[in-house]
C-alpha positions as CSV (number, residue, x, y, z in Angstrom):
1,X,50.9,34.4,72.7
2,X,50.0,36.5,69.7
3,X,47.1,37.2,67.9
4,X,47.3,36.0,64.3
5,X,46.0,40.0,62.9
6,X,48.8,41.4,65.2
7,X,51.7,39.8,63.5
8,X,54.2,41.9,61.7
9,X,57.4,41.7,59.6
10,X,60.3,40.4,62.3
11,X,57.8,38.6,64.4
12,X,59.3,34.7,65.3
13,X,56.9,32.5,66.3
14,X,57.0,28.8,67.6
15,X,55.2,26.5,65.6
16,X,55.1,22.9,66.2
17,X,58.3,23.1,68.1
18,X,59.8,24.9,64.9
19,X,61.2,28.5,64.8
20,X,59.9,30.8,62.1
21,X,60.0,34.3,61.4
22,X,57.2,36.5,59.9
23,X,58.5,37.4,56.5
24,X,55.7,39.2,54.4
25,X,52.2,39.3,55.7
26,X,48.5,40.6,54.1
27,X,45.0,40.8,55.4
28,X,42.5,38.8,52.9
29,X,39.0,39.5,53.5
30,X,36.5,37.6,51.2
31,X,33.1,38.6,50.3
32,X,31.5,36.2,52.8
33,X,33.1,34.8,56.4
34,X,35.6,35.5,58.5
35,X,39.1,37.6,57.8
36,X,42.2,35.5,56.9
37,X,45.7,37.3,57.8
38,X,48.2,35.5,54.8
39,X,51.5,34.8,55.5
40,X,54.9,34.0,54.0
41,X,57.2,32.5,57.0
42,X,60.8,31.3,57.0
43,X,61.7,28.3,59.0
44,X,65.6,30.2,60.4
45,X,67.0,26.8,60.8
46,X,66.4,25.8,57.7
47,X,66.2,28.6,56.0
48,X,63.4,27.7,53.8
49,X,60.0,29.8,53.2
50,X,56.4,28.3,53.2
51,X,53.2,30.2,52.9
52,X,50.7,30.1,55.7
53,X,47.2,31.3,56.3
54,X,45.3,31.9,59.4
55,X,42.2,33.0,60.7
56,X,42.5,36.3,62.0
57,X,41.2,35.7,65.7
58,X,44.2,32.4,65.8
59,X,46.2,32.6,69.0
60,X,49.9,32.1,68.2
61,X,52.8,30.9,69.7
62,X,55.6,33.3,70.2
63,X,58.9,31.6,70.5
64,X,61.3,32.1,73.4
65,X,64.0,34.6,72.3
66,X,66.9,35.5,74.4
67,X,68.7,38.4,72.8
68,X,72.6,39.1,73.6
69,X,74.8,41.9,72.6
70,X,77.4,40.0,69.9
71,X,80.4,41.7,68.2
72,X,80.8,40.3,64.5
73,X,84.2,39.1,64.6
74,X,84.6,37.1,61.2
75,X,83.9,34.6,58.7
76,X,85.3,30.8,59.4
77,X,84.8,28.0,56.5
78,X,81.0,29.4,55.5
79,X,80.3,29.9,59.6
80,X,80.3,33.3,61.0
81,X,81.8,34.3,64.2
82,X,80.8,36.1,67.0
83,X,81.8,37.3,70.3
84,X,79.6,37.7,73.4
85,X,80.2,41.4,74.6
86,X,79.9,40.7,78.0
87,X,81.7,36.7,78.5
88,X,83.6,37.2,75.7
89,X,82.4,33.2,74.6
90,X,82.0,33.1,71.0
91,X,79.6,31.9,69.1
92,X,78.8,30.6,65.4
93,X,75.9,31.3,63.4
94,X,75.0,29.7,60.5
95,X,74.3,31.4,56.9
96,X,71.0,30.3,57.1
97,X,70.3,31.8,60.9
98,X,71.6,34.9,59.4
99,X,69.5,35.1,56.4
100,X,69.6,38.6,55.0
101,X,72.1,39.9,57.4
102,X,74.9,39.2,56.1
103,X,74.7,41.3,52.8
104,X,75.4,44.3,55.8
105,X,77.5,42.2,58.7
106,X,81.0,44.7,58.5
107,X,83.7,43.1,61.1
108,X,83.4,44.6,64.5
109,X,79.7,45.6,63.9
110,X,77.9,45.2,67.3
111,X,73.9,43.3,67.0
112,X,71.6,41.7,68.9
113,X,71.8,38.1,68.8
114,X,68.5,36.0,68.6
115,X,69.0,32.7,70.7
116,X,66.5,30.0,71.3
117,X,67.9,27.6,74.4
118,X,71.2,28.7,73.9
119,X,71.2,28.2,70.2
120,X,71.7,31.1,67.4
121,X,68.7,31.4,65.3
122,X,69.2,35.0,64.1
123,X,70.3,38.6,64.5
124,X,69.1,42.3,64.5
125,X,71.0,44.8,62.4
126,X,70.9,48.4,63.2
127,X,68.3,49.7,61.4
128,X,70.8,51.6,59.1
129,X,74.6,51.1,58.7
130,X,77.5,52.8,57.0
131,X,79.3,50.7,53.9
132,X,81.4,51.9,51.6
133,X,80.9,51.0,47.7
134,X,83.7,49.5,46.6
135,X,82.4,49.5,42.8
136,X,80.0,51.4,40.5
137,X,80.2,53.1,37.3
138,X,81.5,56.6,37.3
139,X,78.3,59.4,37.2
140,X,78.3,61.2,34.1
141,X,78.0,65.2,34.0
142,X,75.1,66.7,34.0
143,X,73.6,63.5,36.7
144,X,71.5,65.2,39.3
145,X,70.4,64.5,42.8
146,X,66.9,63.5,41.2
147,X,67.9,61.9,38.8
148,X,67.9,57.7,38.2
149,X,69.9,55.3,39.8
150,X,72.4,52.8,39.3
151,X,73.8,49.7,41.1
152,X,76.6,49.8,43.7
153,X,78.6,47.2,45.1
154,X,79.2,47.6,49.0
155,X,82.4,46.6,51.2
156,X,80.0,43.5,52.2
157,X,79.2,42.6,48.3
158,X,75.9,43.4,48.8
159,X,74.6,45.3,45.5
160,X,72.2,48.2,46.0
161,X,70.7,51.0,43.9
162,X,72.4,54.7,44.7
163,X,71.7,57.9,42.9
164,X,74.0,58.8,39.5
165,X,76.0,61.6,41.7
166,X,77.4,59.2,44.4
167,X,80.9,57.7,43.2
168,X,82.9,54.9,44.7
169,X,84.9,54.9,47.5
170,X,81.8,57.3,49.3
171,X,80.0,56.2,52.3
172,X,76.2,55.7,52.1
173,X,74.1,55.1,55.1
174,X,71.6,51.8,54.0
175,X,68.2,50.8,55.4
176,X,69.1,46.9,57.0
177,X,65.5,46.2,56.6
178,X,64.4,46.9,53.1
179,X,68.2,47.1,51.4
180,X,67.5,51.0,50.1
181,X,69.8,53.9,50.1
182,X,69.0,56.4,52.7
183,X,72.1,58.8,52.2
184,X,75.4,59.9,51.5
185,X,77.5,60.3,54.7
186,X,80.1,63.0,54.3
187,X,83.1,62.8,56.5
């Protein structure tokens, strides 16, 4: 159990039987009564968002998570695959168990697998990974490192914002949780 003003971004919780995972969250406090704690929450099977308030002193469900070291192997007719690290079994998530996670899934990458009686409802990503931008447009002399930014297409196909200095075919590290440039790696 969970109490409704301890929830954070992440956070999955078993509601009426049905899996959802905290999304966004605020504290709304009105001039008169009690504080409400707002909440936008994705069903994972489903993949659909709804908004949600409770009273700040609610008792809430936490779903039962197991979590498993999987190896991203590929991607199989809009499926992907993955490979228990330990039985070597594989398994197959759905796009919408995945969510965000795939704009940053490379093949081989190594997560934590979210499993609710023995089914895949999820993942956790590193908190940062290294992709390498495929496509941009070429930084023009006189760009400096505080200067604006401009969008980058990663080896995933997600698209990003990077500084005017960093070029294709460069490695930057990415922050899986928000989708923000941390850093150019050098190698």
């Amino acid at each position: 159990m969970i109490y409704s003003s301890d929830l954070k971004r992440g956070v999955l919780l078993d509601i009426d039987g049905i899996i959802y995972e905290v999304v966004d969250y605020s504290r709304h406090k009105p001039g008169k009564g009690a504080t409400n704690i707002k909440t936008r929450i994705r069903n994972v099977k489903l993949d659909t968002t709804i908004e949600r308030t409770f009273d700040a002193d609610m008792n809430l469900k936490l779903a039962e998570v197991e979590q498993k070291d999987m190896q991203y192997l590929y991607k199989d007719a809009g499926n992907y695959v993955f490979m228990d690290t330990e039985s070597f079994e594989q398994q197959f998530f759905t796009p919408a168990a995945l969510g965000n996670a795939v704009k940053f899934l490379k093949e081989n990458m190594v997560i934590y697998a979210l499993l609710h009686k023995g089914e895949p409802i999820g993942v956790q990503l590193p908190n940062a990974v290294e992709l390498k931008i495929v496509e941009t447009v070429p930084g023009i002399k006189g760009d400096t490192v505080t200067g604006g930014s401009k969008p980058a297409t990663l080896e995933t196909g997600a698209v990003v914002q990077v500084p005017l200095f960093v070029l294709e075919g460069e490695t930057v590290k990415i922050d899986t949780r928000t989708g923000e440039y941390l850093e150019r790696v050098q190698k």
